[in-house]
Backbone as numpy.savetxt, mean C-alpha at the origin, in Angstrom:
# Nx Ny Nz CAx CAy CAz Cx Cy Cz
-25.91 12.55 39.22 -25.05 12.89 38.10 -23.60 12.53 38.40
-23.11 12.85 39.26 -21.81 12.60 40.02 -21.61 10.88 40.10
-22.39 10.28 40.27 -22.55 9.01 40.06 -22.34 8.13 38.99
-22.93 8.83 37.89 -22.89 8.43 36.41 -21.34 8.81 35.82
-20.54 9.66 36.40 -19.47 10.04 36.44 -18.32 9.35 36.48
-18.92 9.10 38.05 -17.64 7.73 38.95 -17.59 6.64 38.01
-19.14 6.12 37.51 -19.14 4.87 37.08 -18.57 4.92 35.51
-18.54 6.15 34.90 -17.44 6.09 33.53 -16.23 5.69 33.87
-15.80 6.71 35.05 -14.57 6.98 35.19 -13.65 5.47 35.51
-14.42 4.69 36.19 -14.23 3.77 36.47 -14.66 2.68 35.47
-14.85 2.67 34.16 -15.49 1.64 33.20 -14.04 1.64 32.57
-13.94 3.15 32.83 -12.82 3.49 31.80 -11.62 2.97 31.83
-11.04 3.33 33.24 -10.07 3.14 33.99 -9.80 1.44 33.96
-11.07 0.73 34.16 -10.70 -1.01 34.43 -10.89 -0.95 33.22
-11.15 -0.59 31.94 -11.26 -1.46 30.48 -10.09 -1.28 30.17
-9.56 -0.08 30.41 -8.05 0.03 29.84 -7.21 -0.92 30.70
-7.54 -0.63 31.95 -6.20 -1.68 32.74 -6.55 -3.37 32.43
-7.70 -3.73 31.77 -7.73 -5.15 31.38 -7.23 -5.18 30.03
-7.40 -4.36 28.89 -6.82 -4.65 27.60 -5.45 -4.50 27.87
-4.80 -3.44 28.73 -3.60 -3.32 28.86 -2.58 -4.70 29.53
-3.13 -5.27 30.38 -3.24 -6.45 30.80 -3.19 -7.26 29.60
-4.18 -7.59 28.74 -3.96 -8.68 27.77 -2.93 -8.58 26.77
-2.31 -7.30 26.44 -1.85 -6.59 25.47 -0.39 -7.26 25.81
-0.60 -6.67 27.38 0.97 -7.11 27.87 1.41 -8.67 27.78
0.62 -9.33 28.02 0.51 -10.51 28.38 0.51 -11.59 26.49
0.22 -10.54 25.54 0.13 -11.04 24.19 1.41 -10.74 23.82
2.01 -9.37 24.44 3.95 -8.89 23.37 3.07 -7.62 22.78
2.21 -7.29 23.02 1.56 -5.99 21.75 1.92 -4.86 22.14
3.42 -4.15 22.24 3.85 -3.29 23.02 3.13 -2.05 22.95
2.47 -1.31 21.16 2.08 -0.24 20.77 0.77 -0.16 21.52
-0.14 -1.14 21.62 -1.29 -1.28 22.11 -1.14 -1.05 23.87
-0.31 -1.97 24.41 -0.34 -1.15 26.09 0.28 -0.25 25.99
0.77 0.54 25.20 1.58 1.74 25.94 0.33 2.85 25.41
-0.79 2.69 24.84 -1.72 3.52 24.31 -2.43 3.46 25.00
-3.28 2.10 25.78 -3.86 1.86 27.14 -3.67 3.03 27.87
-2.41 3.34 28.24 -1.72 4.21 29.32 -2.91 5.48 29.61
-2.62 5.61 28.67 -3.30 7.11 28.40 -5.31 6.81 28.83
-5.63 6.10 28.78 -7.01 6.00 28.79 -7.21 5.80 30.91
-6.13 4.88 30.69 -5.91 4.31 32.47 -5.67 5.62 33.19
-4.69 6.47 32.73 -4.65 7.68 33.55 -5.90 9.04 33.46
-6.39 8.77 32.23 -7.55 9.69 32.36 -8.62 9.14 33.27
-8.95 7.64 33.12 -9.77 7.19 33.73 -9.79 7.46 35.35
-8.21 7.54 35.97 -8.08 7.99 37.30 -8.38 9.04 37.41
-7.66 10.18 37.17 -7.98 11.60 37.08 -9.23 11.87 37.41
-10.04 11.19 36.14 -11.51 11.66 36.82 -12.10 11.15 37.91
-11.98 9.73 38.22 -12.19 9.22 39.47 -11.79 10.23 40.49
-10.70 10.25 40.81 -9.79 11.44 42.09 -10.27 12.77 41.90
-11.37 12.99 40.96 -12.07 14.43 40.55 -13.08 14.31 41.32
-13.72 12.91 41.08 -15.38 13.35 41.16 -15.63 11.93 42.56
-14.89 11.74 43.13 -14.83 10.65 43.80 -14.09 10.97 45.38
-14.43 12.47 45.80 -13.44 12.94 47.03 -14.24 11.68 48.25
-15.45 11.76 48.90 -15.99 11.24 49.55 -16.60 9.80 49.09
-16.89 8.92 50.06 -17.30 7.75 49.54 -18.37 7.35 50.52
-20.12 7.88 49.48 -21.25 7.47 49.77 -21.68 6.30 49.25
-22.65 5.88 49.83 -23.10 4.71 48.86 -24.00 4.52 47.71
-24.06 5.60 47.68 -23.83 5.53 45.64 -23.33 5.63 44.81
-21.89 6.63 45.70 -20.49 6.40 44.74 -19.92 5.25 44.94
-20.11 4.55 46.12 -19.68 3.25 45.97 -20.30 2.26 44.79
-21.48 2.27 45.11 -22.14 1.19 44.11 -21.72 1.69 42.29
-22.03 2.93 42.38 -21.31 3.16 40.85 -19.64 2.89 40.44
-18.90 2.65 41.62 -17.23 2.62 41.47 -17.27 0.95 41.34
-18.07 0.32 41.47 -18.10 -1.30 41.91 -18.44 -1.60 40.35
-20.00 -0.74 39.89 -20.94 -1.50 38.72 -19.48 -1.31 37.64
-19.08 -0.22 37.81 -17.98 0.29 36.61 -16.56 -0.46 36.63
-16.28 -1.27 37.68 -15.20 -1.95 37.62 -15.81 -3.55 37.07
-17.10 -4.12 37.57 -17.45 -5.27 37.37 -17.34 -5.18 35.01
-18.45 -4.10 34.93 -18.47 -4.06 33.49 -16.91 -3.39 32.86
-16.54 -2.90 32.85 -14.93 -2.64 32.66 -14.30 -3.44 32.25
-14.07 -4.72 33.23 -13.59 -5.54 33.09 -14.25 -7.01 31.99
-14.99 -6.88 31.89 -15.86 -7.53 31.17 -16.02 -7.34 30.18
-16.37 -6.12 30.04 -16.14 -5.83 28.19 -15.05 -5.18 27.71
-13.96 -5.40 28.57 -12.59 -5.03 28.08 -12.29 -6.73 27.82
-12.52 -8.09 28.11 -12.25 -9.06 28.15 -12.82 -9.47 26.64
-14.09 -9.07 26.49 -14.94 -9.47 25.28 -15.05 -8.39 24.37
-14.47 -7.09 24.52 -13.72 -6.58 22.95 -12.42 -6.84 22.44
-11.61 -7.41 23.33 -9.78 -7.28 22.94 -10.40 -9.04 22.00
-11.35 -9.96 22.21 -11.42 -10.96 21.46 -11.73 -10.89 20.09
-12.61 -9.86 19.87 -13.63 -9.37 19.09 -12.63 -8.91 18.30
-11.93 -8.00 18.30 -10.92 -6.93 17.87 -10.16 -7.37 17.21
-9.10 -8.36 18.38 -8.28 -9.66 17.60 -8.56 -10.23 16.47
-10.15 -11.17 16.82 -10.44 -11.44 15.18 -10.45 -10.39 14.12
-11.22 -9.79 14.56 -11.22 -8.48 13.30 -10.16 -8.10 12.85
-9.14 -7.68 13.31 -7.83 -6.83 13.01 -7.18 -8.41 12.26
-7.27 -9.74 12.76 -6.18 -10.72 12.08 -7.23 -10.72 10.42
-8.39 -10.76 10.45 -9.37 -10.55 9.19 -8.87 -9.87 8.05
-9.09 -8.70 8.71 -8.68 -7.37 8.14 -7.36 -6.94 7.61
-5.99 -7.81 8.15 -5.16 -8.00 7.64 -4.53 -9.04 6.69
-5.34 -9.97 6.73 -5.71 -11.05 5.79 -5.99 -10.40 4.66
-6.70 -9.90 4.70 -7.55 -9.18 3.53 -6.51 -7.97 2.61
-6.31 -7.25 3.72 -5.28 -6.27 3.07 -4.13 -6.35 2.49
-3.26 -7.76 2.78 -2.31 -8.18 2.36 -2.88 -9.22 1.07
-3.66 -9.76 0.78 -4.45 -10.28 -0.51 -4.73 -9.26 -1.33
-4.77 -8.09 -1.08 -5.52 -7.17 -2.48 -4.12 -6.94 -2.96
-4.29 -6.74 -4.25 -2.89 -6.32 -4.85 -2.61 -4.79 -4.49
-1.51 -4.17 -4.51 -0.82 -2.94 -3.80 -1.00 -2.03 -4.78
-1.33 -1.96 -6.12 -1.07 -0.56 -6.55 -2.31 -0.68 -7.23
-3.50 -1.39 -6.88 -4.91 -0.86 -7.50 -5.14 -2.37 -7.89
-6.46 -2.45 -8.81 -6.82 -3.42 -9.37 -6.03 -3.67 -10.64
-6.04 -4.83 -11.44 -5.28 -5.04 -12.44 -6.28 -4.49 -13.40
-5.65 -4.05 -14.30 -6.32 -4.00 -16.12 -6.37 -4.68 -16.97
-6.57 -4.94 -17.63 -6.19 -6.07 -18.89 -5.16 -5.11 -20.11
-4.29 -5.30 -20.09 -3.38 -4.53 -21.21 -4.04 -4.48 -22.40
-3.99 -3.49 -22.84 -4.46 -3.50 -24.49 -3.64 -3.77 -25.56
-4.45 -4.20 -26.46 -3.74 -5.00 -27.72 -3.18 -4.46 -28.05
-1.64 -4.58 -28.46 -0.84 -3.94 -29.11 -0.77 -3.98 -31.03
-0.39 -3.25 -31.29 -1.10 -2.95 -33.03 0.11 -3.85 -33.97
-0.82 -4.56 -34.29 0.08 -5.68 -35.08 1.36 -4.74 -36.39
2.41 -5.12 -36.16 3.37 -5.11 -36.62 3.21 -5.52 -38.26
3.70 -4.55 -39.75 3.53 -5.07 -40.26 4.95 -6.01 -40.36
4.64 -7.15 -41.30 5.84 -7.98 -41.76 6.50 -7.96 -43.22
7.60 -7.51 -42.99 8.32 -7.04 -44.06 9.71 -7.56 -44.19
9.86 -8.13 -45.08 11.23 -8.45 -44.99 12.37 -7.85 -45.37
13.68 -7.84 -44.77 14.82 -6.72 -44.27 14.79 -6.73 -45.65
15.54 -5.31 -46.44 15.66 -5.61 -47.82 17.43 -4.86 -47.68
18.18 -5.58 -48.11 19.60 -5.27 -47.79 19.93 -4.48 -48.89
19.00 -4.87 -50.05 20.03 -3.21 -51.13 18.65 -2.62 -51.95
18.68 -1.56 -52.42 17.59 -1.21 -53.27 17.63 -1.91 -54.74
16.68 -2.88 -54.83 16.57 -3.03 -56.73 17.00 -2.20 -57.49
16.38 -0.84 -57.14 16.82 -0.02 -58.48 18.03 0.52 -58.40
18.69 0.68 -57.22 20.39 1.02 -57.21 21.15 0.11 -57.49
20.54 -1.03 -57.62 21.70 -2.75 -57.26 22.20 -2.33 -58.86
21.31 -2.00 -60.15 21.88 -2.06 -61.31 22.42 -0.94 -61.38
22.42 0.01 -61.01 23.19 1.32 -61.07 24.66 1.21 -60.49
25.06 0.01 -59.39 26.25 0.19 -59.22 26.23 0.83 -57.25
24.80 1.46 -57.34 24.75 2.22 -55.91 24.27 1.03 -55.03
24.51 1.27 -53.84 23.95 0.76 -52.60 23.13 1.65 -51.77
21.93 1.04 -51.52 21.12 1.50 -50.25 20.73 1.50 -48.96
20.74 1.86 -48.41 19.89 1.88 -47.12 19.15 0.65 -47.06
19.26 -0.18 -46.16 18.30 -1.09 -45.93 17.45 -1.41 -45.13
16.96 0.28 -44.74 15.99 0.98 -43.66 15.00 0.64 -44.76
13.59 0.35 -44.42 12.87 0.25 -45.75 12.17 1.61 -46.24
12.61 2.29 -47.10 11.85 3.33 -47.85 13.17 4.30 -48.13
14.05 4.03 -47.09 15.80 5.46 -47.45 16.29 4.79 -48.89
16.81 6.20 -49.15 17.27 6.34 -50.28 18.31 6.91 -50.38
18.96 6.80 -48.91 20.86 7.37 -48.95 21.61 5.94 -48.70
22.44 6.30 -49.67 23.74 5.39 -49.80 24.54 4.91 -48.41
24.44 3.61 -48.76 25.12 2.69 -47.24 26.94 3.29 -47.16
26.96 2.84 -45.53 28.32 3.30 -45.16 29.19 1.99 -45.57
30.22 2.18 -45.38 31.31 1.20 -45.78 30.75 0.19 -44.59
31.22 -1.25 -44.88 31.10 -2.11 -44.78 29.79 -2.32 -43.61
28.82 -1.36 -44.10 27.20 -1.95 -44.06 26.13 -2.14 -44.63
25.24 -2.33 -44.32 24.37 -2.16 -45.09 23.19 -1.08 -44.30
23.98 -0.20 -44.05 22.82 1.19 -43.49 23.47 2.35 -43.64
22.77 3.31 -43.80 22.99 4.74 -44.16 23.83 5.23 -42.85
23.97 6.63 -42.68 24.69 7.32 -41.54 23.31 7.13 -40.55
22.59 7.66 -41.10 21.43 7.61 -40.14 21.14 6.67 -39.12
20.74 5.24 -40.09 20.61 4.52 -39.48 21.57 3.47 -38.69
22.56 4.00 -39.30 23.71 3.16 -38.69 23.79 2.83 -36.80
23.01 3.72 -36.32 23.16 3.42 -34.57 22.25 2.26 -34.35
21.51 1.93 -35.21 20.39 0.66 -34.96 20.92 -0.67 -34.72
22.11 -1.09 -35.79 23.20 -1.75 -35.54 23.94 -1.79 -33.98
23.71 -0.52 -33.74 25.00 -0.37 -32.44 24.43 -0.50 -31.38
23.09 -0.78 -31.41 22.00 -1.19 -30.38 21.37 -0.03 -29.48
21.35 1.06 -30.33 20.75 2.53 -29.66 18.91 2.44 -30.23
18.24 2.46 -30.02 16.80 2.54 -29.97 16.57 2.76 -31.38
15.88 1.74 -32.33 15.29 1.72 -33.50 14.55 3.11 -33.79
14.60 3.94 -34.95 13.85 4.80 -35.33 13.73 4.67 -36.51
12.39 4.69 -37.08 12.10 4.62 -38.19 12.21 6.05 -38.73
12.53 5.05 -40.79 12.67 6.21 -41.46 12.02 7.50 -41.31
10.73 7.18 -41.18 9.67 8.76 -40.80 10.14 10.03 -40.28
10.25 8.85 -38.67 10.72 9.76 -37.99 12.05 10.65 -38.05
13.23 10.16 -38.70 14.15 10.80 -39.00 14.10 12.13 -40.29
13.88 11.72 -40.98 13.72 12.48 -42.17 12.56 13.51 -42.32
């Protein structure tokens, strides 16, 4: 059991000190300094379970450095691809969800501006040339008080809504 121990402790210890190794050796600062932590647990337990050196803690401190190193060599490749993939990918999807298709907006009827009311034009009055008002235009316009901010470029409101 003590054996099976050494030889983690030691899988552990050389996988981290080889990715940490490549990490360093790539610029990947976040990645070896996270190593750290695996390399020092990996000792710890070694210097735990590793006081004397029989030869079966030997042979397990050997098998665990040979594979350690080995498949710390042939996951940091593996990984690499994956993670450059995977960021490929993530930077292609669009950022705030999938797109929608906008919905149709409701056709507008077409009406043309009507600058005085017919039936006031013979009366002498002027109207509103909001279509449907029936209050008398301000001096030198052709819109009521109401509507007079539409002109001044403040947000269109229809007659409805005002009245």
């Amino acid at each position: 059991m003590i054996e099976l121990a050494i030889f983690g402790s030691t899988f552990l210890s050389v996988f981290a000190l080889g990715l940490q190794s490549l990490n360093v050796n790539q610029g990947h600062y976040m990645a070896a300094g996270l190593t750290s932590f695996a390399i020092s647990t990996g000792h710890i337990a070694l210097y735990r379970y590793m006081p004397e050196a029989s030869l079966g803690h030997l042979a397990a401190y050997y098998a665990g450095g040979i594979t350690g190193i080995t498949s710390s060599m042939w996951f940091h490749r593996r990984f690499k691809t994956w993670w450059a993939t995977w960021q490929a990918k993530r930077t292609a999807l669009p950022q705030r969800g999938p797109r929608r298709p906008m919905p149709a907006a409701a056709p507008r009827p077409k009406i043309a501006p009507r600058l005085f009311d017919t039936d006031s034009r013979h009366r002498g009055e002027m109207r509103c040339a909001e279509y449907g008002c029936q209050n008398e235009t301000m001096p030198h316009s052709n819109f009521c008080q109401l509507h007079q901010p539409v002109l001044a470029g403040a947000a269109k409101q229809r007659h409805t809504d005002i009245h």
